[in-house]
C-alpha positions as a Markdown table, in Angstrom:
| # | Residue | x | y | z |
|---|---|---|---|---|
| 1 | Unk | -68.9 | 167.6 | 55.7 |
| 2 | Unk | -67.0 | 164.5 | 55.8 |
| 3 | Unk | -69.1 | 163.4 | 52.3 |
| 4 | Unk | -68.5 | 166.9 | 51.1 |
| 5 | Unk | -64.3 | 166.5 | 51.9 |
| 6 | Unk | -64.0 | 163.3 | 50.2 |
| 7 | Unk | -66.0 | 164.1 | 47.3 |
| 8 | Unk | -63.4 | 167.0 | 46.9 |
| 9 | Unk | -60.4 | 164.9 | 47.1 |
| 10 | Unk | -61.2 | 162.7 | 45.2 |
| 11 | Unk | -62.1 | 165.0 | 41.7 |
| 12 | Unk | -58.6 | 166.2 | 42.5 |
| 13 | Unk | -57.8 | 162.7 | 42.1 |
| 14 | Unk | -59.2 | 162.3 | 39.2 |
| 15 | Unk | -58.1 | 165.7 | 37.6 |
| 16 | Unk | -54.4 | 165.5 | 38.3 |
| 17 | Unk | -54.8 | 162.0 | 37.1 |
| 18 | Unk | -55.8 | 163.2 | 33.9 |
| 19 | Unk | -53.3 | 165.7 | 33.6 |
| 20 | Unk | -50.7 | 163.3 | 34.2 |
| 21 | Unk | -51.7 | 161.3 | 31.5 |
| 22 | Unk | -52.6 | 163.8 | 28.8 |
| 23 | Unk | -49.0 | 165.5 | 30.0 |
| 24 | Unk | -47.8 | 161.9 | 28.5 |
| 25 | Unk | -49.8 | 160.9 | 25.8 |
| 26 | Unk | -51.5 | 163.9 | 24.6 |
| 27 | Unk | -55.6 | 164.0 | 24.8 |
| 28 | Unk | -55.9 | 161.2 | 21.8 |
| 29 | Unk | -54.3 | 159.0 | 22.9 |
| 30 | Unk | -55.2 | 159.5 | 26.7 |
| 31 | Unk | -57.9 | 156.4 | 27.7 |
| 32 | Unk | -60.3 | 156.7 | 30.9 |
| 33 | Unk | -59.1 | 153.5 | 31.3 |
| 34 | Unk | -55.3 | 154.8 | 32.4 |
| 35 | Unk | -57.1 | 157.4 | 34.2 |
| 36 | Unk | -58.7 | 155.2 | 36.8 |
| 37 | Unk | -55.6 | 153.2 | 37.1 |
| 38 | Unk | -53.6 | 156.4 | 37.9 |
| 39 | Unk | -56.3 | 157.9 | 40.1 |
| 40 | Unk | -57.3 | 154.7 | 42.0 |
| 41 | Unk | -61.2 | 155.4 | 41.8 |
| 42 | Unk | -63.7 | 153.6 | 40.8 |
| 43 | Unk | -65.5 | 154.5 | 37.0 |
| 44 | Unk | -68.6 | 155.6 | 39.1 |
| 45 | Unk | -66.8 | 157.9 | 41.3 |
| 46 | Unk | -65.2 | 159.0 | 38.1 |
| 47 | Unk | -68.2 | 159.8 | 36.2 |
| 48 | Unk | -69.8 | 161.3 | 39.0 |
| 49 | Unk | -67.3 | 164.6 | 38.4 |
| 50 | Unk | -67.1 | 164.0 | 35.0 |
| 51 | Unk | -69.0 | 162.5 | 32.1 |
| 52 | Unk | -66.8 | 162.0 | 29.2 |
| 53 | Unk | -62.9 | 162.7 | 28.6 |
| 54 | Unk | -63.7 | 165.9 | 26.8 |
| 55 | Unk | -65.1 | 167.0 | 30.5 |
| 56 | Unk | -61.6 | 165.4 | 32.0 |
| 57 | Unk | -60.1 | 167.8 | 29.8 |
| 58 | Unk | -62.3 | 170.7 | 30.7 |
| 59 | Unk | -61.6 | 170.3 | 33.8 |
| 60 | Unk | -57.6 | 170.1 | 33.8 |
| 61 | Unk | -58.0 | 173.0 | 31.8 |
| 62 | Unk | -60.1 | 175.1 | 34.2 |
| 63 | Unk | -57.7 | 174.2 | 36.9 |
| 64 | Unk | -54.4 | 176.1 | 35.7 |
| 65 | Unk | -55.2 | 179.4 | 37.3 |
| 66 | Unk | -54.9 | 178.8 | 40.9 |
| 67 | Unk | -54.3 | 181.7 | 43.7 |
| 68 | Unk | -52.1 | 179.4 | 45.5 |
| 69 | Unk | -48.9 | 181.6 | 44.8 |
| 70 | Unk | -50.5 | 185.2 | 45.2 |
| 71 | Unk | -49.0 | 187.4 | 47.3 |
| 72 | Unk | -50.2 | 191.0 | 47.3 |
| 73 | Unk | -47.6 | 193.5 | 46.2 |
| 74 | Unk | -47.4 | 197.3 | 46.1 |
| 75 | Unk | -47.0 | 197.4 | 42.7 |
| 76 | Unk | -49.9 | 195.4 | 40.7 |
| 77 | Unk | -47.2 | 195.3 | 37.7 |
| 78 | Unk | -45.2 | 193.5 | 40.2 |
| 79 | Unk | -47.9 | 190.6 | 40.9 |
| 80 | Unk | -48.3 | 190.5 | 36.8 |
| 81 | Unk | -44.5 | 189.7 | 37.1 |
| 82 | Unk | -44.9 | 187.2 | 40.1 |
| 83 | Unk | -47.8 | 185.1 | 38.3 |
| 84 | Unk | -45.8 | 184.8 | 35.4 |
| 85 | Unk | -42.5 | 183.9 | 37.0 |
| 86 | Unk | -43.8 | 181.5 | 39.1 |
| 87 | Unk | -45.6 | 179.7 | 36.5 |
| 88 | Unk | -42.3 | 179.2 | 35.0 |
| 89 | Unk | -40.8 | 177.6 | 37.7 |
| 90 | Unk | -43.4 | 175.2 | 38.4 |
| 91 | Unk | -44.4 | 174.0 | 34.6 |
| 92 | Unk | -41.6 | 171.9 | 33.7 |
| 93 | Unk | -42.3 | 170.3 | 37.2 |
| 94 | Unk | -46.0 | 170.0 | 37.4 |
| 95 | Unk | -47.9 | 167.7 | 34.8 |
| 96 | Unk | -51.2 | 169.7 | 35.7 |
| 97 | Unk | -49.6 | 172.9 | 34.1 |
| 98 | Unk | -47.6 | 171.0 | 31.4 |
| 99 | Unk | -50.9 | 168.7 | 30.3 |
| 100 | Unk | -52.3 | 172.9 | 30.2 |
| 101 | Unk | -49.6 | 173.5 | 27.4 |
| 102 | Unk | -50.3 | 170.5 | 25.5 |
| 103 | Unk | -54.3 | 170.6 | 25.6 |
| 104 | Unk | -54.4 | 173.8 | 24.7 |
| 105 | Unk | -51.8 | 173.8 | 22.0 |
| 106 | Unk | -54.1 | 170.4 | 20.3 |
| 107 | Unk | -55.9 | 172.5 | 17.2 |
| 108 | Unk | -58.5 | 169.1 | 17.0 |
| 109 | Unk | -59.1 | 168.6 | 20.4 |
| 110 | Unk | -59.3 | 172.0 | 21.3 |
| 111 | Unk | -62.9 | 172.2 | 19.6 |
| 112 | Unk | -64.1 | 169.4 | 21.8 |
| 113 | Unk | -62.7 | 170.8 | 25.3 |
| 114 | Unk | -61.0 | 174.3 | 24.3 |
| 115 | Unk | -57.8 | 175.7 | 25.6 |
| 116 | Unk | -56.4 | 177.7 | 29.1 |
| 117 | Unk | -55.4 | 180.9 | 26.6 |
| 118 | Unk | -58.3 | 182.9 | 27.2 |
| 119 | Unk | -58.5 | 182.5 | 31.1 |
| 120 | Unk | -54.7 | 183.5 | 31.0 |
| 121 | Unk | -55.2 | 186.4 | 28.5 |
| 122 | Unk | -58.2 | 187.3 | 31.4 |
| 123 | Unk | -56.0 | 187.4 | 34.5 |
| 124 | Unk | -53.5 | 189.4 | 32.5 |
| 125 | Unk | -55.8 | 192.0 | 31.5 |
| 126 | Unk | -57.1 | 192.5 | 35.0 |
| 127 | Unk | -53.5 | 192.9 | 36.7 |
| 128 | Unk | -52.7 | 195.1 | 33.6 |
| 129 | Unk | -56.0 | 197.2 | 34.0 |
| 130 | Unk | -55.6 | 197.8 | 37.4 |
| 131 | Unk | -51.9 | 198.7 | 37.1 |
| 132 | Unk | -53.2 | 201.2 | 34.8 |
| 133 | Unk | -55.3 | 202.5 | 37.4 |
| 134 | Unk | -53.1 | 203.2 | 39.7 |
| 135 | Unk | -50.6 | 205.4 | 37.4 |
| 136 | Unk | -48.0 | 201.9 | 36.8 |
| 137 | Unk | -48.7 | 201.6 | 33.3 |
| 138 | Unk | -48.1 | 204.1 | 30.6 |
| 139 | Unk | -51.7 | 206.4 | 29.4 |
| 140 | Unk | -51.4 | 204.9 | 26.1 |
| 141 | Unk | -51.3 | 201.4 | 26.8 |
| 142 | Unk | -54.1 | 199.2 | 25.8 |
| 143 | Unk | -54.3 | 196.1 | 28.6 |
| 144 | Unk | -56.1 | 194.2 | 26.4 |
| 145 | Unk | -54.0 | 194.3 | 23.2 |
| 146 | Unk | -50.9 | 194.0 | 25.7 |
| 147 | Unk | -52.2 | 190.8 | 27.0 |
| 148 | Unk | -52.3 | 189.1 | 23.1 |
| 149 | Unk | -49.3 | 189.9 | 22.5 |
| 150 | Unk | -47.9 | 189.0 | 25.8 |
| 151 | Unk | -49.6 | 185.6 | 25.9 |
| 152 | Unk | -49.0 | 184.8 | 22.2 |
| 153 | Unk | -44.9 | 185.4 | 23.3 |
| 154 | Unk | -45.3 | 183.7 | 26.2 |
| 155 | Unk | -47.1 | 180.6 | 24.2 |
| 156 | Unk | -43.7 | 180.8 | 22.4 |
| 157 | Unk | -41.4 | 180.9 | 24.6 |
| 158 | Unk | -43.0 | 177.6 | 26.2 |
| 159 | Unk | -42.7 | 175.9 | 22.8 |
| 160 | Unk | -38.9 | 176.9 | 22.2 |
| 161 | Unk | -37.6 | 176.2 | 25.9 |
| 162 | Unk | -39.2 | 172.8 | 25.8 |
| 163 | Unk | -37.7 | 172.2 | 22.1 |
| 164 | Unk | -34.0 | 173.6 | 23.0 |
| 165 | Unk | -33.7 | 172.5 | 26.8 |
| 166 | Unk | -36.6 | 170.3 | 27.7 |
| 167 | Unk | -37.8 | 173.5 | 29.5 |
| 168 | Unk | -34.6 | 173.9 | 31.5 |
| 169 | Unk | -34.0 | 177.4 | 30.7 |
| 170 | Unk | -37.7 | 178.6 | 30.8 |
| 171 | Unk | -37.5 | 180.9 | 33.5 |
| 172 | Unk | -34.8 | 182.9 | 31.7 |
| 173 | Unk | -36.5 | 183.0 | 29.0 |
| 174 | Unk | -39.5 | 184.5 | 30.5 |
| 175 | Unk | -37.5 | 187.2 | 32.7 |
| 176 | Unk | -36.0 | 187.9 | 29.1 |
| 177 | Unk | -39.9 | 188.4 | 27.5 |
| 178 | Unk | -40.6 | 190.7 | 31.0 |
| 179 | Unk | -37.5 | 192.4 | 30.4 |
| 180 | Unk | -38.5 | 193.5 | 26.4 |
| 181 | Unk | -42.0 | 193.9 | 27.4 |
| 182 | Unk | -42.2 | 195.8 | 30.6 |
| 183 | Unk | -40.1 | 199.2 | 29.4 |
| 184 | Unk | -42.4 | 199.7 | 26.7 |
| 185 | Unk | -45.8 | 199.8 | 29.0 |
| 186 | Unk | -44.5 | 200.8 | 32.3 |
| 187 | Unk | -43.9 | 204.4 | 34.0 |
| 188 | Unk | -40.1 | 204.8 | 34.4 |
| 189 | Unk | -40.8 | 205.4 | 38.1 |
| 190 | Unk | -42.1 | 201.8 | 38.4 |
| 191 | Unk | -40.2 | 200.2 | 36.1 |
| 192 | Unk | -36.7 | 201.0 | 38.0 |
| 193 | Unk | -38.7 | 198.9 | 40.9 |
| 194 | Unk | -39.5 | 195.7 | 39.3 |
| 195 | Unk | -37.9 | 192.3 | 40.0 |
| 196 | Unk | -37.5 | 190.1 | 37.0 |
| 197 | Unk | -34.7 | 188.0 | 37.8 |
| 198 | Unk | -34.6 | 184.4 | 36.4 |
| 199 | Unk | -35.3 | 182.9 | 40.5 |
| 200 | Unk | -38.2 | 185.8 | 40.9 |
| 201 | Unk | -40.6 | 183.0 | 40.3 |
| 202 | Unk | -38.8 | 180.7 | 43.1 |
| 203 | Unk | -38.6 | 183.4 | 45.7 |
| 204 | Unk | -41.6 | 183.9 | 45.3 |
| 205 | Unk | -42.7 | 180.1 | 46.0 |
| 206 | Unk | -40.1 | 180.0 | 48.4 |
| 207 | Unk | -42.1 | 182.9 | 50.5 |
| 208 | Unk | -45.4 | 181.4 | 50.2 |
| 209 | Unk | -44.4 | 178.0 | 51.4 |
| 210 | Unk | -42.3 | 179.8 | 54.5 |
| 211 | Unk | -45.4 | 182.0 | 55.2 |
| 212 | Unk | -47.6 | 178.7 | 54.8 |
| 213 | Unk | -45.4 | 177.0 | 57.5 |
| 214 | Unk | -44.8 | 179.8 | 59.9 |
| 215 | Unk | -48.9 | 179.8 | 60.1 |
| 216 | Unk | -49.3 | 175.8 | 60.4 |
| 217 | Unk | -47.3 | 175.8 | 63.1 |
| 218 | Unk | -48.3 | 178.7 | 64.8 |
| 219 | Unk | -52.3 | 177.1 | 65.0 |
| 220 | Unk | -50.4 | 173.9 | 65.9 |
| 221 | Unk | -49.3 | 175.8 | 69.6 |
| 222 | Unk | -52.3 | 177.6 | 69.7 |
């Protein structure tokens, strides 16, 4: 188990590493060689998780969806709201989403290592489908055509907040895509009920991490 724990550790290392530098340099000019330096592994423990920097890139990639900042809501169109808010809060602060941005943005690399779009445009369609399940969503909305366009805004968005502010006023501008979005797709009964403010996304955080501590230290007396 102790093998097993390290092992783990240390391909987060080596991913966040990565992310780091392709965050910086972009994936061509990234080098393994900065990699290791930034990770403090050795190239074997290195190439163990991964055999080439197209696989680095793969797996920085493959890390953006994370269920670290789920909560469960009574609305499903309100966790849609949730994951997207609180990606905008944490990108312009977390080099493992922003190296997500530019790897998947790179039109030559992409064909080598391919981009975070589709697994994005996957968890949308599921909260979306669901939400349509249950009634949230309006009968003639089509979850995965509201996806595209959603994620092909949202790609925007990114790209003009970081041009214009250096990403400063990216959670507004996401509450603003909600705000445009949500009335045309959403029952009026639900829609009166949603929270899209600019902080939604640090709120929510905010909650998780209380929740998180509230549990540590309650197996910490037990």
């Amino acid at each position: 188990m102790g093998q097993q724990k390290r092992a783990i550790r240390t391909r987060r290392a080596v991913v966040e590493a990565a992310a780091a530098v392709f965050a910086e340099r972009g994936y061509a000019a990234a080098t393994i060689a900065e990699i290791l330096n930034r990770a403090q592994v050795t190239k074997g423990a290195l190439y163990f998780h991964f055999d080439s920097k197209a696989a680095l890139a793969r797996g920085v990639l493959e890390a953006q969806i994370s269920p670290e900042y789920h909560v469960a809501r009574g609305l499903k169109l309100q966790e849609w709201v949730d994951t997207g808010m609180t990606l905008a809060a944490r990108l312009p602060h977390e080099p493992l989403l922003l190296a997500g941005v530019r790897l998947s943005a790179d039109l030559q690399g992409r064909d080598e290592f391919g981009s975070s779009w589709p697994a994005w445009s996957a968890l949308m369609v599921d909260y979306l489908t669901e939400a349509k399940d249950r009634g949230e969503v309006l009968p003639h909305v089509v979850p995965e055509e509201t996806a595209q366009v959603v994620l092909g805004s949202w790609v925007g968005i990114q790209f003009v907040s970081q041009a214009a502010s250096n990403w400063a006023d990216l959670e507004e501008r996401a509450s603003s895509l909600f705000n445009h979005i949500l009335p045309a797709i959403a029952a009026p009964a639900v829609l009166v009920q949603l929270d899209t403010a600019p902080d939604r996304g640090r709120r929510v955080i905010a909650e998780v991490r209380e929740t998180s501590a509230a549990t540590g230290a309650g197996a910490a007396e037990g």
